[in-house]
Each structure stands twice: as C-alpha cells, then as structure tokens.
N, C-alpha and C positions, 0 to 999 in steps of 0.2 A: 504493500500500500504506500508505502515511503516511496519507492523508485518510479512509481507506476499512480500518477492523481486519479486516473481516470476510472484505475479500475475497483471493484465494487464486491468485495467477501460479504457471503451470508453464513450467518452462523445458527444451529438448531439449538436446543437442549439447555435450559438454565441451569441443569447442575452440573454439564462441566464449567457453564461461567462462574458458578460459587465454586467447585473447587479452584477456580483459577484467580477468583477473590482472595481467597484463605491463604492459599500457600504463594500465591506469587502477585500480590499487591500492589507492585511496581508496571505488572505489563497488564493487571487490570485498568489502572489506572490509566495507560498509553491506550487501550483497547476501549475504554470513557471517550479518549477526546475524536478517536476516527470513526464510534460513532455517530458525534458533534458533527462531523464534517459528511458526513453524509457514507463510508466508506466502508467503516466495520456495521453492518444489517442484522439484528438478531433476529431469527425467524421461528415460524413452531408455534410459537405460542404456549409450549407444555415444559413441562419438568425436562420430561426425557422422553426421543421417539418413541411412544407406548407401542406397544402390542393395540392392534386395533381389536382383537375378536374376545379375547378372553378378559381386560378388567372390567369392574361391575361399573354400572352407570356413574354412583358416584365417582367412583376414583378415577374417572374420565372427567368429570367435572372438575376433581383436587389437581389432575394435571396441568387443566388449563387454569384455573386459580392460581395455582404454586407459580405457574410459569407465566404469566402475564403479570399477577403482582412482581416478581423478580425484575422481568423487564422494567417495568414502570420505575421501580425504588432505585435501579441502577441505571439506567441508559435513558430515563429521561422519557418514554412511550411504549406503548403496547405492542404486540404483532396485530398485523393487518390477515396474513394468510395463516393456513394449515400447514406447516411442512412437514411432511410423512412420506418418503418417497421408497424407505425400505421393509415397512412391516406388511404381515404375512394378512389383508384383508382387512375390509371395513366397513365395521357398523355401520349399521340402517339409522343408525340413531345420532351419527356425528354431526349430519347438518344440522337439526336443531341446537346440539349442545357447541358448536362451533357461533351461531348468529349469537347464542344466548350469551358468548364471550367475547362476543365483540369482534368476528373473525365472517370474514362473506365468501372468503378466496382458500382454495385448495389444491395442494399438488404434491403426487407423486408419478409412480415408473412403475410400481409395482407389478401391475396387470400386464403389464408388456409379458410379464411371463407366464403367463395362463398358459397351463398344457396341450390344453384341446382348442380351446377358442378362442380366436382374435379379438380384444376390444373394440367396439368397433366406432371407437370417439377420442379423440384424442383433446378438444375443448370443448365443455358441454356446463350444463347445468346438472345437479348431482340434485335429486328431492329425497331425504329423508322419509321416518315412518310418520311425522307427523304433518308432512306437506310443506319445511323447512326447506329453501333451497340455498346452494352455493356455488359459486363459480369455481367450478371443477379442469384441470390441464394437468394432461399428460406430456411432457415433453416426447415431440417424435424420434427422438434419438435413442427413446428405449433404456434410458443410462445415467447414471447421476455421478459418472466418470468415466466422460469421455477426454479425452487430448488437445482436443481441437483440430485435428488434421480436414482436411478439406474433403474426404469421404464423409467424414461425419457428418462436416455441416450439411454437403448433398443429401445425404441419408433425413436428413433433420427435416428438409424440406420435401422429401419425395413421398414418404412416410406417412405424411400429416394428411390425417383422413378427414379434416375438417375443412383442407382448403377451398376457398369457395364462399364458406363462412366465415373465416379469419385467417388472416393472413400471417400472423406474426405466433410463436414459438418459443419456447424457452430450449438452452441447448449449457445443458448443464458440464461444467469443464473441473479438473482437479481430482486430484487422490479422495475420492468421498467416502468411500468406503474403509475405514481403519483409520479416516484422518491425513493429515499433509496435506492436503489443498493443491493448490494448482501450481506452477511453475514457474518461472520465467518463460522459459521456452511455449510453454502453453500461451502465458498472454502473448508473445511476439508475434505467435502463430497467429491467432485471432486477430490482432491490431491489421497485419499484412489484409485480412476476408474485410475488413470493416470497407474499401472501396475497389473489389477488382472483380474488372470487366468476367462475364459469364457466370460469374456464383454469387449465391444469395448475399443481402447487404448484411453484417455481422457490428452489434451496437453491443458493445461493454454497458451493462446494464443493470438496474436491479429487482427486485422481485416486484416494486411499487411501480414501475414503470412498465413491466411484464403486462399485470393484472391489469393499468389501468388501461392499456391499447388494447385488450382483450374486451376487457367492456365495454371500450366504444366503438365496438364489431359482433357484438353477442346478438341483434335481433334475430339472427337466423339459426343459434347455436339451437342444440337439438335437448332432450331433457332425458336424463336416467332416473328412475325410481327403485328405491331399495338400497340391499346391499351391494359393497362392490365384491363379488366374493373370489378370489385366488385361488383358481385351479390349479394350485400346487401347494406343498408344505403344510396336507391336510394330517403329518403327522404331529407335528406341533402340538396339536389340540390336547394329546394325551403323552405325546416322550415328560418325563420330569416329572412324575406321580406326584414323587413329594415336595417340588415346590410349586405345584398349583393348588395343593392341600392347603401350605404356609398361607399362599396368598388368598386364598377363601377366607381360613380362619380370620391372616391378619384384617380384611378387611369387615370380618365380622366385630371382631376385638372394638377396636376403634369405633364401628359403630353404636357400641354400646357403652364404651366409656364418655364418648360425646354427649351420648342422651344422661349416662346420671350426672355426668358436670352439671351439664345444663340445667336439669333440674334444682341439682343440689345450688346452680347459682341462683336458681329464683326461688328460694325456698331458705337463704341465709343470705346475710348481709355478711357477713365475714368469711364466706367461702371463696375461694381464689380460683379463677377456673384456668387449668393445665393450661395455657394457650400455645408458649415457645416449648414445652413439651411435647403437645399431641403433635403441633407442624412440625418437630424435628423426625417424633414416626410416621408421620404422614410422608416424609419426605422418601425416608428408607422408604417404604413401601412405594411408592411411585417409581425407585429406580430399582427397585426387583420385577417393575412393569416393564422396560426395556424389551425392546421386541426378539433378543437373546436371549435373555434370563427365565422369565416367566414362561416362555414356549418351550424352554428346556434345550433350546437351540444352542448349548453353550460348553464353557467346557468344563472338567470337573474342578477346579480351582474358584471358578465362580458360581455353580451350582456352592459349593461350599460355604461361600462368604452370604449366597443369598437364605441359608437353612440358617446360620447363624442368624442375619438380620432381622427374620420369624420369628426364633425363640428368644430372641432379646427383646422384639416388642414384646413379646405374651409377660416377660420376666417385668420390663419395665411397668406397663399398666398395671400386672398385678399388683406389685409390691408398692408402686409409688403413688398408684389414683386410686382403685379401690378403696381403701382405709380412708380417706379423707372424703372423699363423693359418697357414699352409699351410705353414711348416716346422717348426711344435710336430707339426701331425698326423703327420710322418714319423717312422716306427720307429728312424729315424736323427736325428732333430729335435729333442729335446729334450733336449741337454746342459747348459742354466740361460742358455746363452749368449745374449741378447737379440740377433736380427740385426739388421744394419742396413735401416734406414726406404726403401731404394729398389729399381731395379729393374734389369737384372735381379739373383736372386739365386743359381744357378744355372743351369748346362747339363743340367739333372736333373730331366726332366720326368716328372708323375703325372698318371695319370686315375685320375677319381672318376667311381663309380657311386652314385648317394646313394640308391637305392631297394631294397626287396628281392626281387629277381629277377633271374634272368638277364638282359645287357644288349645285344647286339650292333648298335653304330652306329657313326656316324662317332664320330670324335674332333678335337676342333678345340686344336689347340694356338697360343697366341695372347699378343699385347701382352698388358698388364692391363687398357688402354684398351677393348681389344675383349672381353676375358674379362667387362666389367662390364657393355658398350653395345656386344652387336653387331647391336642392331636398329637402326643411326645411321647405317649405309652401310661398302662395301666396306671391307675391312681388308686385310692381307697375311697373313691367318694359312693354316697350311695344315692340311691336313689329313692323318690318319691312322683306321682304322677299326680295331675291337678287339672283342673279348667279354672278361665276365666271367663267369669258370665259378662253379658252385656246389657244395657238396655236401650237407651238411644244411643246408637253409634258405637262404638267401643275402644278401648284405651290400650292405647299403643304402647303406655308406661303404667302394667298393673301391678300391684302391691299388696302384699298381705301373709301372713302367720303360715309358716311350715309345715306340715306335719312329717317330720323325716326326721332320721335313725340316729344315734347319738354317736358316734364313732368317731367322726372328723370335730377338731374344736368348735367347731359353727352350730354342728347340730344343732337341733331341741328345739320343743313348744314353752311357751309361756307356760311358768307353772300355775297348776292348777288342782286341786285335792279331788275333782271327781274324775276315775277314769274310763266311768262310761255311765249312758240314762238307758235306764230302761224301757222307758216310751220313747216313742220315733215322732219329732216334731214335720209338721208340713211343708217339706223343705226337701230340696232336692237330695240323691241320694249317693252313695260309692259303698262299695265294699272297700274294707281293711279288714287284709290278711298280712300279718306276719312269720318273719320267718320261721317261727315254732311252731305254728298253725292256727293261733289264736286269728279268729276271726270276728271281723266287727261290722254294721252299717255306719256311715257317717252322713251328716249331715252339715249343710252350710248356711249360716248366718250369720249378721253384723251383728258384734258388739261381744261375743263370748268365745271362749278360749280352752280345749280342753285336751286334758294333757294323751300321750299317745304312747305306746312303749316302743322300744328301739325297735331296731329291724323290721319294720311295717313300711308295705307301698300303699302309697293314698291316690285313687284319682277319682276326681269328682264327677260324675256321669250326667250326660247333656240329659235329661229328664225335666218334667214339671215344667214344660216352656212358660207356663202361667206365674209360677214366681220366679222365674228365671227375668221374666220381664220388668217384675217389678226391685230385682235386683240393682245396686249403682252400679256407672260403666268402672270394670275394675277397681282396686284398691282395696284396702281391706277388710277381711272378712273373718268371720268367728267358724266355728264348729262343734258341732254336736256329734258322740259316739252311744251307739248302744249293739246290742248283743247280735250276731244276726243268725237267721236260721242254719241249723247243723248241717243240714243239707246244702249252703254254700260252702262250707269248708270241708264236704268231704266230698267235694266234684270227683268223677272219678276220671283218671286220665285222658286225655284226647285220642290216645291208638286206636288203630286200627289192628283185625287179629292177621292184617297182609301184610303189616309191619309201615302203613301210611302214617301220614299224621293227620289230624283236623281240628284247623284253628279256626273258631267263632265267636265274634262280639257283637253279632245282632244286625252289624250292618255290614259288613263282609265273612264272604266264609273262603277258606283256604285250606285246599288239602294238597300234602305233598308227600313223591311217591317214597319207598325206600331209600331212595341217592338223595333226595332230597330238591327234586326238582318239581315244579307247580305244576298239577294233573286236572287243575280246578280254581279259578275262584269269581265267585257268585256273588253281587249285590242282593244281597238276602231280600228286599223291599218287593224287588223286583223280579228276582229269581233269574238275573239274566246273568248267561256266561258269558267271562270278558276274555276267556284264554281258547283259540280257537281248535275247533274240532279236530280230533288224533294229535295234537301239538301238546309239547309241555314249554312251560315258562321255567324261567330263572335255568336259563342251558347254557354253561359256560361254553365258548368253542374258541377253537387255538387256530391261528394260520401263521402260515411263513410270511414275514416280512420284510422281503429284500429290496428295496427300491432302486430306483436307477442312479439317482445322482447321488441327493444329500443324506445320510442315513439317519440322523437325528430329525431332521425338515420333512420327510416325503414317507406317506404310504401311496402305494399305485393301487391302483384299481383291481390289478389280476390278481393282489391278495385273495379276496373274495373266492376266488378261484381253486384254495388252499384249505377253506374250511373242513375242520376237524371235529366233531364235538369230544367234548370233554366227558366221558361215561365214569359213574360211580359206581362204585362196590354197594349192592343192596346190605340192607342190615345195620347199615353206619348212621343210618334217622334215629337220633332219640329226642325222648323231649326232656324241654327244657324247665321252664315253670309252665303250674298248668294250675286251674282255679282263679280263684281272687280277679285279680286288676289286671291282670296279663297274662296271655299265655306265650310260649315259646316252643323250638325244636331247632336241633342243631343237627348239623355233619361234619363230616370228615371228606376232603374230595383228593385224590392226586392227581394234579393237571398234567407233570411227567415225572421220569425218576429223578428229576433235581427242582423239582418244584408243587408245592402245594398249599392248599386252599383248607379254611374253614369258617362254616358260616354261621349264626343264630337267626333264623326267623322268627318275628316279633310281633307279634298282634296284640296293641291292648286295648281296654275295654275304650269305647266312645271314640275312636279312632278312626279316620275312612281310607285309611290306605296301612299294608302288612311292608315292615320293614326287614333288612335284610342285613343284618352288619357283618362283614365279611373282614377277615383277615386271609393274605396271600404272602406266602415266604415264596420268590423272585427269584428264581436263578438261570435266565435263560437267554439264549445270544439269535436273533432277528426271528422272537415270536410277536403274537400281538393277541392278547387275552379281551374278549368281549363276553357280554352277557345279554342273552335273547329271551324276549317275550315274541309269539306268534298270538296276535288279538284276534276276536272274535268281531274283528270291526274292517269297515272296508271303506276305504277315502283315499281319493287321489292327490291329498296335499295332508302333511304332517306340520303342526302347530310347533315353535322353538322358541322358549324365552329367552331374546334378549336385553340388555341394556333397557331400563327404563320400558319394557316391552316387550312384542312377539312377534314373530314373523309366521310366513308359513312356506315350505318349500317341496316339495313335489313329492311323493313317495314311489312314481315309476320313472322310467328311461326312453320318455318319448323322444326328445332331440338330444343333440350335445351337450346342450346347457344343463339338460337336468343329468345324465349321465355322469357330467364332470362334478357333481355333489353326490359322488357315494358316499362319501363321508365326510361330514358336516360338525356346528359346532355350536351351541346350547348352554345356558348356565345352569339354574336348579330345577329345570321339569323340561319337557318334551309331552306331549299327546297327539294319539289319534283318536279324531274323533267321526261318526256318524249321527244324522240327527239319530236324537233322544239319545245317545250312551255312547261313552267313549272311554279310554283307558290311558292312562298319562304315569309316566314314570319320572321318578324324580332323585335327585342325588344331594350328596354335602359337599362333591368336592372334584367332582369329572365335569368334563366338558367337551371332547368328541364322543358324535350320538350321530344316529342313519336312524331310518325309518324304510325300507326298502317292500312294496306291498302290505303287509300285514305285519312285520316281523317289526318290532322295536330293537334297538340294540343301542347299547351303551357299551363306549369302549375304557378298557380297566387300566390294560398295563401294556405297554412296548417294551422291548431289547436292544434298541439301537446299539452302536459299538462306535459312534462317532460321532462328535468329537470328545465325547467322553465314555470311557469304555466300561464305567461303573455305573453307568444310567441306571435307576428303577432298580436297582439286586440289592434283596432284600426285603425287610417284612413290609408290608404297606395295611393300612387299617382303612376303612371306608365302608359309607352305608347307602345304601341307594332303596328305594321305596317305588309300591307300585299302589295305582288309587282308579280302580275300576269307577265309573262316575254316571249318572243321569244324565241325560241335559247337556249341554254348552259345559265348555271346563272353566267358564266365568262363573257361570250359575250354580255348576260345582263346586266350587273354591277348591280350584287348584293351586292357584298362585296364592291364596293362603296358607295351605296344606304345606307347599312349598319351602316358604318364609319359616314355619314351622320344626319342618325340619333341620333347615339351617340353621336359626336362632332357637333350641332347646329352650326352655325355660331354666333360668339359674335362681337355686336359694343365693341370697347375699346376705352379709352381717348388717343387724340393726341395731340402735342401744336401746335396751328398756321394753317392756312391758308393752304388749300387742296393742295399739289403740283400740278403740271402738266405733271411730267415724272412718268411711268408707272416701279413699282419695283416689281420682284420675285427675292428668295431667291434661291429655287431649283424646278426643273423640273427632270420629268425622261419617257423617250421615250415610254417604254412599260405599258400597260394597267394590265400587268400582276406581274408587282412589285409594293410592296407597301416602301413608306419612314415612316416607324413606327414611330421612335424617334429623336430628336435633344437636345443636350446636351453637355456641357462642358466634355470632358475627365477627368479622374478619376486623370491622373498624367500628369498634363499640363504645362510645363513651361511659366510660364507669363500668365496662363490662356488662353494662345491665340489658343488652340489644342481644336476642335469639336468632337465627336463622333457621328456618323450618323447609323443605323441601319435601313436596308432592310432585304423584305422576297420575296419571291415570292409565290404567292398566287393562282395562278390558278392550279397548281399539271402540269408543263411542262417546259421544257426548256427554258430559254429565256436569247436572247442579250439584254441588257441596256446601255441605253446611262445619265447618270448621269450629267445634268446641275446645276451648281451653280452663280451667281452673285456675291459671296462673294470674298474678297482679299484672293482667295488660294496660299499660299507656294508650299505644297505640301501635296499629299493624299496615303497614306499607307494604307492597310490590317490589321485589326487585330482578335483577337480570341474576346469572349464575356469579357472577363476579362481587355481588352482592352491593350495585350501583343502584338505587332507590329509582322506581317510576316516578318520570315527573308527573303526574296525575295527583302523587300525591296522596296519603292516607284513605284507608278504606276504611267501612263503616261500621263498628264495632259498637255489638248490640247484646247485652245480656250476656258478656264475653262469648259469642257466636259472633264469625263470620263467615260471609256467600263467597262462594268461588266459582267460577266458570272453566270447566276443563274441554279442551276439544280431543278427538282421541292422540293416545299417545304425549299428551303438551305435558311438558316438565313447567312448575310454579314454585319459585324462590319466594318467601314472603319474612319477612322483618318483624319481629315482636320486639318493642321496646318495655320493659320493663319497671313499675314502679318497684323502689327501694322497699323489701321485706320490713316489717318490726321486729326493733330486736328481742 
C-alpha cells in the first residue's frame, strides 16, 4: 500500500484484526490510518468466515454483532457487504439476518464448485426465507486467488453468465487462501490490463465501488430464492462428532446463562451482569465457527484447541455465573445480599423452563461441573421428570420446588414434616416411584411444599386440562403426595415371551424386536402406524466412505451404493426401568470387530416422542454410520429446521438438482409429513440428515483419515428422538418437542424456603412465535436495557401478544445490531405488548428497565 497509492487491500475477519491489536499495536495502528485513507477495506462484517450451514441462528446474528461493532470501535464504520467466499453453503436465512445488520451486498466463489450443476448467475438478487433480498456476485473467475495473468482476466469476462445484464465483475487477485495477499508482481501485472488495446479495461478497485456499479445495472439482474446449497463437502455436516457436540452445547450454555443474568439483572439492583465475560465466550465460540473448525475440516492440532475452548466455557459459566445469577432470579433472591462465590449454595432446588410452551421432560438436577459440561462423560446427577403448566401463553423462564434425590449437594425439597396425605386433592396428577419401590401419587399446587425421599422420579402428567388452565404461566408451585394404588407399583414388566419389548405412555406405543430395532410405533389416539409396513426403524447401516478429493470435506453419492445394515444378536433387549414415570430397554449392538454401539430407549410418561441415547466406541478408517426410520408416510418434499426456520427439500431424484442433495443438512428435527400425520425425528447434537422416499436417516459418525487421522475414534454419547404426530408438525409441536430436547430442564440452586407466589418472567400468546434469546443490550445505560429476540417459526403470519412480569419503562424496536426504530417506543399496556410477525421475520425488541427496590 506504501509503494502502490492506488491500490486497494480488503480484509475479512475481526478477530484476526484483534489479534493483531493485542500482540502487534504498532502495525495496528499503521493498518488505522490506510484505512483513513481509503486503502486498508475491512470486509465480512463477522467475527470470522463462519460456516454458513451449521451455527444456530443466533450465533449468526453474534457474528455479525461481534464483527460490525469491532469495525465500528476500531476503523471508524461498518461493512457494507457479506464477505464469504470460502464456506461450504448458505443459509436460506442470511439475507434477512445480513439487511437486519446493516449489510445489502454479498459475495463469494463458492458454488463455482458444485459437483453436478453449474450456477447458473453469477450477479443476481439472493431472497431469503423471509422474502429479505441482497445483492448477491459471484466473481467469474471462479477464485479468490487468482495472479492476475491475462487468461484470467479473459476467463473473468467470458464466464460471466450475466453479461447483458451487467457488465462489470469483480476478479479477485492474491495469496487468499492461507493469507499473503497479493504481490508486487500481481499488481504490475494488472496496472499493464488497466489500458490495453483487445482485453477487458482492469480498474484497481474496491468492494464499495464493485457493488455500487452493480447497482446501477441490477434492473434486469435475475432473483434466486432459498438456499444456496454446495454440491460438495456434504461431509462436513457430520466429520468432527465431537466438536459439533461442543458447539450445540456451547451454544446452548450461553443461552441460558444470558436469560438468568438477565433476569437476575431485573430482579436486583446490585446484581452485575457478566457483560466482558459472556462476549469474551461468545467470542471463542464464534471462532470454533470458522468454516474449518466446526465442519471438522481441520487438522488434529486445532480440533484440539477447539474441544478445549468447549470445556473451558462449560468450566467458566459454571463456576463463575451460576453462583451469582440463579439466586437474584429467585422471588426469594434478591435481598441486596451479595452470596457467597461457591458451591453448594442451597438444599433448594429450581427448574427452569426457558422457552414458551409447555414442557414435560426429565429434569436433571446436578454438580455445577455437570450443569455446565455434561457432554464430558458420566456424572452423578440424578434425575427427576416434571411439567410446566400454562395458562395464557406460557413462560419461557419457569421456576419452582424440586422434587429430586438427595445425592449431589443441591439436592432436596423444602423441608416439611408430612411425607404424604392421604386424600388426593383436585389437582393434577404423576406417579412417584422410587428406587426401593415405594410408590406415590402426586399432586401440584401453589403455595405448599412436601417433602419427598431420595431416589424418587417425579413427572407431572399433562391431565385435568380444566385446572391446568386455571394454573399461573410457570413459576412456582407446591405439591401434594399421597399413597397410590398397589397395583401401580407392581406393573409387571413390558416383555414380551418373543423376547420384544413394549413401551406405552398412553400417547405413543413402541415395540422393539430382540436387537432392538422398532417393529412398531402407534399414536395410540389414533391407532395409526408411523413405521412402514415389513420395515423396522432405528436400523443402524455402515457404508464405505471413500470420496474422491477431500476426505475430511466430501461424501459422494455412490456411498449409498455400499449400504450395509448393521444386524444384532437376538436376546441382547433387556429392559430397563419399567412402571412409574418411565419406562426403558437397552442393547448391546456390534457395528464391526473394532467397533460398537449401545443404546437405552426411553419413553416416559406425558411424552410425544420415545428417545434413544446411544453410546458408540469408534474405531474405524473410511466408514460412515447412519440410523434409519422407513415411515408409514408418503411426500415428495421432507420438512428441515433451519436457522431461525425450515425449509423443505425434495425426498426423490427427479433432476440434478434434487439428486445432488443426497445428503443434506438440519439442526434439531427433520419430518415427513402427509396430511393428517407425519413422523419427525429429532436430535441434540447431529446435523447431516436425507430423507430419500420414505426412509428418514440421520447420519452419526464418519472415519475420514485426513487431514487429521484421529477424527471421530473413540466413545461419542448422543440422543436422537423420534415423535410420530397428527396434523401439521406446527400443530404438533415439533419444534417444541425439539427445543425440548435440546434445552432439558435443569434443577438450579436457590436460597431459602420455597415461596408461595407463583412467578413468570414472559409469556407470548401464539404457539407460533418463538422467544429465542434474553440478554443484557449491547449499549445499556445502567445496564438496566434487555434485549429480547423472537422468530416466528411456523412459515405464516401471526399477531403476538408479548407478556412480561418484569418492571418495564419502556419497549422499542430495534435492528439485530441492536440500533433503536426510529418510530420510536411501542405501546405498553398492562405490561403486554402486540407484535406483528410475517413468516419467518426475526424481531429484536428493547426492554428498558425501571430500577428494582432494594
């Protein structure tokens, strides 16, 4: 840039410019003033090139947050464009989340390398799921390091399948990939094209003057709708088991430490909330998004570094937010009294429900160790199962009294001298069985408290919808125990004398054969089978997986070709709990002689879908482990959650296009559906999924041997769930069921004595919005300013009614960046406010805060 005025560096990524802050000061400061001069161009807008397919919605939002405030604080403005030119495909969801940061303009190369089909636009308009557009270019040179040699540029211009429509290109020059830039030689090269007779005119240029001559030629550009999806490096989706695991978790972590700051900041005047904490692990986690890292495309040195940076957050949160946040959120928690920094800090456990809907799962009451990293191997926690009722709307932050087993410090109910009545009050019901066999009914009410003995699973059973209704939306609640008839406690096992099992909770039933695969399962209501005829479900099958080029990046197609199933030794089904609140059955499978599997299948009571926790000890070199459902359903398009949404994508191989998605990519659910009933599979922690005719498939584990030769070997833990359905899988609640399973219900410590007044934080009227996030604002005066994000998730219009408890001031609009609508304050009424969602629309909104009493 010193030798050469004219010419014009862009640069991606803000967190190599903070490392470059940190350690070398001197040539940040030189890299400050040539972007004063127009010279040095930060571009991107994010953290770090993400992975487009795999982070969750939010942490595509914290990219471009992290990465547009960094610009801004250091270089003086924003990015204008997207720059993405080497990750493996891209969300249907980026153009909204791109406008909503301030970002119109987009470009990469990627697609140049589709395996089967040509792109067929090289400048166009890109529409997202929500009807978001951006001005979308591909450079025609296919490359984002080329030389500059004068076949390129010909190439650049012969290429361009738009010409006609726009005339002008971007032709990207320099070492881009691995870093070193461009040359001397390269610019001299280009300086010579900039005026000679027969080849294109060649203008040293920058991204702001790319996009704007593009614009003022777009009338006739052509529009894409959807995703852009990369017909190649569809192994990605599954090489690196255990750090897509990390990254689910960490992203779950986070979001739960954000909602009890949050609360616990509007619930004390002297709570602090984490701020340069949580962004310093928000940050790690944004660059384990790295479209190497997180895709497992990488090598085993930094697979390394990114399993560390996992269990450091889980380590951090636990030990440093926990303890201070979780007993401000108590209705009893905020007396000014700052607790003490360790652990435990009462015998006074809380489940949170952090989403809005109804919830019924287990509940895992636990160390802090385990509350923060319990994907790092066995713990001692135990468990307890519960619901949270609702009544208008339902609370996404619920709260109240434990009933779970005394082992870990935290355990215990509020004590109480009766431990059971003898009469059954009018109130909803659950059986308690514990582990001695003593067996109880229970019941639930506000305001009373009774004590429970150790080793007992509690879940409350969705029953009585009539005072279910006149229940508050979450928070908490008392309980009643009394005696219950003999005849539940002496259930007699689920066998079969054929050596099957059958598991039934009234709304699903499940039988599976000897090996342990699904011969059966019926929406009991309905009586309808969702596993189709002569077919069994949950069928591991193994193929060779030799790709052509990249072996970490690519599964091929002729996989498919190579299918194996996985056959069990009859007689290895036993069961597992059976009675009470859940039933179970496990096996034993051996996938080869250096590798194997075992599973517990899970049904418990008030449940709409049978889970499946699976451990696999890994020892295998270019296999690739999946697990199949064949459905009782028949549709030519399979339904895929992504990002803030769903898609839907083809289930046969009519053209190229749909052929080159054998294998495709999903966050925590998938369905097929047919009117009236369908059948949706869901997971904690995978994210390559097919749908191919009837057969569901989720894929587990790959072997790749490069560029790291230790990929995936080893145990891997993970639970994937299946929820036969009625109806639409909106009207099902899937993507609740979903949320669900991701976010468990966790006991957390409280101080003191069970209240008696029943507390939710927020409710929202529609089944069809989701409350994603809760969070301090990015620029809060006094800290006292919320940031709350909604989606709308079923793909259709809808009115919202947004309930809150909290001391609101006032609630404003803003963009993802967290810039206020100038429109100005919305209308806050009865602490409710109306929201307008169109399908798919992401809503930022601003809760400010009055100051708590102390």
């Amino acid at each position: 840039m010193e030798r050469n005025p004219e010419f014009i560096f862009a640069c991606s990524q803000a967190q190599q410019l903070e490392w470059v802050r940190s350690h070398y000061p001197g040539l940040h400061a030189r890299l400050q003033e040539f972007a004063c001069r127009g010279q040095f161009v930060p571009v991107g807008g994010t953290w770090v090139e993400m992975d487009g397919n795999l982070p969750s919605g939010e942490s595509m939002v914290r990219q471009f947050l992290q990465g547009q405030n960094f610009f801004r604080q250091e270089f003086g403005k924003m990015c204008s464009e997207f720059w993405l030119p080497d990750t493996f495909g891209y969300s249907a969801q980026l153009p909204q989340i791109m406008r909503s940061c301030g970002i119109k303009r987009f470009l990469t190369q990627k697609l140049s390398w589709n395996l089967v089909n040509s792109f067929p636009h090289h400048t166009f308009f890109w529409e997202g799921l929500d009807g978001s557009q951006v001005l979308a270019h591909f450079p025609p040179g296919d490359s984002y390091g080329m030389q500059g040699s004068v076949e390129e540029v010909l190439k650049t211009v012969t290429k361009n399948r738009d010409k006609g429509r726009t005339n002008h290109s971007a032709f990207l020059f320099g070492f881009g990939d691995g870093g070193g830039g461009p040359t001397q030689t390269m610019v001299d090269r280009l300086k010579r094209l900039c005026n000679t007779d027969g080849l294109p005119r060649v203008q040293l240029s920058s991204p702001e003057q790319l996009f704007s001559a593009l614009e003022g030629h777009s009338g006739q550009l052509c529009t894409w709708v959807g995703e852009l999806f990369l017909e190649l490096h569809n192994g990605t989706y599954t090489t690196h088991a255990q750090i897509k695991k990390g990254n689910r978790e960490c992203e779950r972590i986070l979001h739960d430490v954000e909602l009890l700051s949050s609360l616990a900041l509007a619930r004390s005047a002297q709570f602090l909330y984490p701020a340069a904490l949580l962004q310093d692990l928000w940050r790690l986690l944004l660059l384990t998004q790295f479209h190497d890292v997180v895709t497992g495309s990488c090598i085993q040195l930094v697979a390394e570094e990114a399993m560390c940076h996992y269990e450091g957050e889980a380590d951090n949160i636990s030990m440093a937010l926990a303890p201070s946040a979780v007993p401000r959120v108590s209705p009893v928690g905020h007396s000014g009294v700052t607790p003490t920094p360790c652990l435990p800090i009462t015998n006074q456990s809380l489940p949170r429900h952090p989403f809005p809907w109804q919830h019924t799962a287990q509940c895992c009451s636990c160390s802090p160790v385990c509350w923060g990293a319990r994907s790092r191997g066995p713990s001692h926690c135990q468990h307890a199962a519960l619901e949270a009722h609702r009544s208008v709307g339902s609370a996404p932050a619920w709260w109240g009294p434990l009933l779970s087993p005394g082992h870990c410090p935290w355990h215990g109910l509020c004590s109480c001298p009766h431990p059971h009545l003898t009469a059954a009050p009018a109130a909803p019901t659950a059986c308690v069985r514990s582990a001695r066999g003593e067996c109880w009914h229970m019941a639930v009410g506000q305001g009373l408290s009774w004590a429970v003995p150790n080793n007992v699973e509690v879940l409350i059973s969705p029953v009585w919808s009539k005072w279910r209704g006149r229940a508050r939306a979450g928070g908490w609640v008392g309980c009643w125990l009394w005696e219950a008839p003999a005849d539940l406690a002496s259930r007699p096992p689920p066998t079969k004398t054929d050596g099957s099992v059958t598991l039934d909770n009234g709304i699903i039933r499940v039988r599976l054969d000897p090996t342990g695969r699904l011969t059966s399962l019926v929406l009991v209501a309905s009586g309808r089978e969702a596993i189709a005829e002569g077919a069994v479900g949950n069928q591991f099958v193994l193929f060779d997986d030799v790709p052509l080029y990249w072996d970490a990046w690519d599964v091929m197609d002729y996989h498919l070709e190579t299918r194996k199933p996985v056959l069990g030794q009859a007689g290895t089904l036993a069961v597992g709990t059976e009675g009470g609140v859940r039933g179970s059955a496990w096996f034993l499978l051996q996938i080869s002689p250096n590798s194997r599997l075992s599973q517990e299948v899970v049904l418990d009571v008030g449940c709409p879908y049978v889970r499946f926790h699976t451990e696999v000890h890994w020892h295998e070199a270019h296999k690739f482990l999946k697990v199949e459902f064949p459905a009782r359903v028949r549709s030519p398009q399979a339904t895929y959650e992504v990002q803030f949404g769903h898609l839907q994508r083809p289930t046969h191989y009519n053209t190229s296009w749909d052929w080159a998605r054998f294998e495709v990519w999903a966050h925590r659910w998938m369905d097929l559906s047919e009117h009236g009933f369908g059948l949706a599979l869901l997971n904690d922690c995978k994210y390559g999924a097919s749908v191919r005719g009837n057969v569901l498939s989720l894929s587990l584990l790959r072997a790749p041997k490069s560029p790291d030769a230790t990929v995936d070997m080893g145990r891997h833990e993970f639970t994937y769930a299946l929820m036969p359905h009625k109806g639409s899988f909106q009207d099902a609640g899937v993507i609740p069921a979903a949320y669900s399973l991701n976010f468990p219900l966790l006991a957390l410590p409280a101080p003191g004595p069970a209240p008696a007044a029943a507390w939710s934080a927020f409710s929202v009227s529609s089944p069809a919005v989701v409350l994603e996030t809760v969070k301090q604002a990015e620029t809060s005066p006094q800290g006292r300013t919320l940031l709350l994000r909604l989606y709308e998730a079923h793909g259709s219009h809808s009115d919202c009614w947004l309930h809150t408890s909290l001391p609101v001031q006032e609630a404003i609009l803003c963009d993802l960046l967290e810039r206020r609508d100038p429109t100005g304050p919305l209308l806050l009424r009865d602490n409710r406010l109306k929201l307008t969602f169109t399908p798919f629309q992401v809503q930022s909104l601003l809760l400010v805060l009055r100051p708590p009493p102390n």
